[in-house]
C-alpha positions, 0 to 999 in steps of 0.5 A: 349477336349473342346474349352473352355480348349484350349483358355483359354491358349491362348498366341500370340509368340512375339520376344524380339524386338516386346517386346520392341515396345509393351512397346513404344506403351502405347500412340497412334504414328504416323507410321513415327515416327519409324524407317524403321525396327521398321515399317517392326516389326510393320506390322508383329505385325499388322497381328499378331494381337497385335496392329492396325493400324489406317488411310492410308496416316500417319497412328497411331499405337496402342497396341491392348488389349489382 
């Protein structure tokens, strides 16, 4: 099996609820402006890959391109 087969299915699991901050994210937000639990959610994200994080102090969000 070549490489070129496995990535090109290549998919990234994401739960309903990072869906649904995914969709929030068509413009870059400032961390703050979500809640405590969407922040938990978007540092998974974060490491998952699906959106970077910008700054340190007040930090902006935005959805990565896949």
């Amino acid at each position: 099996m070549r490489i070129s087969e496995l990535i090109e299915n290549f998919g990234i699991f994401t739960t309903n609820e990072e869906g649904k901050l995914l969709k929030k994210l068509d413009n870059p937000i400032h961390l703050n402006s979500f809640s405590d639990r969407e922040q938990v959610v978007i540092e998974n994200m974060v490491r998952k890959g699906l959106v970077i994080k910008i700054g340190q102090s007040n930090p902006i969000i935005i959805a990565n391109e896949l």
